[in-house]
KOLVOFI-176708 format. One record per residue (C-alpha): x, y, z. Coordinates in steps of 0.1 Angstrom, whole numbers. Layout:
[atom [X,Y,Z]]
...
***
This chain:
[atom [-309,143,-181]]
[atom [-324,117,-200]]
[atom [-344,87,-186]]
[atom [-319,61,-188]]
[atom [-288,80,-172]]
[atom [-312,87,-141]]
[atom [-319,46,-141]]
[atom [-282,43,-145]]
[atom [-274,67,-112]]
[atom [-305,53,-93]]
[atom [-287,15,-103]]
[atom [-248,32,-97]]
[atom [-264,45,-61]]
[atom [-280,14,-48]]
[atom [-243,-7,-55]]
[atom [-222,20,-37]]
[atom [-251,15,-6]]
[atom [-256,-24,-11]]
[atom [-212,-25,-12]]
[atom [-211,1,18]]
[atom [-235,-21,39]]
[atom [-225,-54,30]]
[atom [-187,-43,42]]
[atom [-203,-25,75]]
[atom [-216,-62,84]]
[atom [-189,-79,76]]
[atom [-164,-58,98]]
[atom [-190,-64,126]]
[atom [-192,-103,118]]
[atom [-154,-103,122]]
[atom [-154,-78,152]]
[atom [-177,-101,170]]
[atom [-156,-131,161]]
[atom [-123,-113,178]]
[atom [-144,-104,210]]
[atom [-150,-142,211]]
[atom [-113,-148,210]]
[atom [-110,-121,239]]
[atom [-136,-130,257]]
[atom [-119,-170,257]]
[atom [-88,-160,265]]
[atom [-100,-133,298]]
[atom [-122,-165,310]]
[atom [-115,-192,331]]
[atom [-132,-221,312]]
[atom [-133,-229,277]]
[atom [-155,-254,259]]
[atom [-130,-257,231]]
[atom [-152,-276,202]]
[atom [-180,-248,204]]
[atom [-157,-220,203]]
[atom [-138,-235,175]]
[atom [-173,-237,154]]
[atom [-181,-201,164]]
[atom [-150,-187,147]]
[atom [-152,-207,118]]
[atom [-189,-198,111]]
[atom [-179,-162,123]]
[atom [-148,-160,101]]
[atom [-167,-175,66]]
[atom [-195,-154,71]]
[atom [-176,-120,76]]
[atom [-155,-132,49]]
[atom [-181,-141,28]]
[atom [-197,-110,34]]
[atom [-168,-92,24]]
[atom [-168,-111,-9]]
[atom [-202,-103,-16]]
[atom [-196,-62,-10]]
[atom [-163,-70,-34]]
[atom [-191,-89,-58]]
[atom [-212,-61,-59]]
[atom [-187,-34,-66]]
[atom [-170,-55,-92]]
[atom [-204,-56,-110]]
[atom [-197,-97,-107]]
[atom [-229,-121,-103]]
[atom [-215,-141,-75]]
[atom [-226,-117,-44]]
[atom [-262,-113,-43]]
[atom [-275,-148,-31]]
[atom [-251,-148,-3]]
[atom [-261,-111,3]]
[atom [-301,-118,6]]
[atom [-294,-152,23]]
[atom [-273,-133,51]]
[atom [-300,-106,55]]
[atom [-328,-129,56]]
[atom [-307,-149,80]]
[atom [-308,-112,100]]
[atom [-344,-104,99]]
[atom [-349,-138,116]]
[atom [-325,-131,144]]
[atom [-340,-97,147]]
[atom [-376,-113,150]]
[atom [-360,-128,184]]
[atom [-344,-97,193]]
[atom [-374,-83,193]]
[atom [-392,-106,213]]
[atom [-366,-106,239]]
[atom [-371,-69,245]]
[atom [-341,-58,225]]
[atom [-357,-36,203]]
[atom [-329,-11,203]]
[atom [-305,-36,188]]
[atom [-333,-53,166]]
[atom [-341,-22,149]]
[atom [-312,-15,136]]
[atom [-306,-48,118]]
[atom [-339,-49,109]]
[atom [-334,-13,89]]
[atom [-300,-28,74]]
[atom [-310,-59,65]]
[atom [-340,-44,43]]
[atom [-316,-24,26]]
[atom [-294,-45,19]]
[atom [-320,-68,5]]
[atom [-339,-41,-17]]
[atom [-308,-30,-33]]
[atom [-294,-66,-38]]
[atom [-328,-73,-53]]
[atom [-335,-42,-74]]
[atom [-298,-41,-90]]
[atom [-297,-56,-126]]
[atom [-267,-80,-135]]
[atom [-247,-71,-161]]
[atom [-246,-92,-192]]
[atom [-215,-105,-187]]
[atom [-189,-110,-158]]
[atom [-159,-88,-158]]
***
């Protein structure tokens, strides 16, 4: 196998994980954004204007996640700033996961979000868009 096929797999295996990931978060980012639809309808009070913002922000960013796996998988441009963005975004929250003792949820993000970012990184764009 010659040098530049074995780049080409290495390059072919990052997008499949950086496409695989990027939809794994943006199922939870929706997932989370339906619990906080159940969770307002099960309660007695709800402050109407903050749950409104936290579906909206919940709804772009799983959709925009979405678009950025689709991005990546098309072998488009438009999906890696919004993919390192979101994961630096993560690394952050993990920092004060972390801190508050949550280690066991930190760690996990902290192990996805570096993935995501060295493949979203390391991938070369293609010349052109498709």
């Amino acid at each position: 196998m010659s040098t530049e096929s074995k780049k080409h797999l290495s390059q072919s295996a990052r997008r499949n994980i950086v496409t695989a990931l990027l939809n794994l978060e943006g199922a939870v980012v929706l997932a989370l954004g339906a619990f906080l639809i159940f969770k307002a309808l099960t309660t007695d009070s709800v402050e109407l204007a903050p749950l409104t913002g936290e579906l909206l922000f919940a709804a772009i960013g799983g959709l925009g996640l979405l678009a950025s796996a689709y991005s990546f998988k098309k072998k488009h441009r438009f999906g890696r700033a919004p993919a390192v963005l979101a994961n630096l975004i993560a690394l952050g929250v993990a920092k004060y996961q972390f801190e508050g003792g949550l280690w066991f949820v930190a760690l996990p993000l902290v192990i996805v979000a570096a993935m995501v970012l060295y493949c979203a990184v390391t991938i070369i764009p293609e010349g052109e868009n498709k």
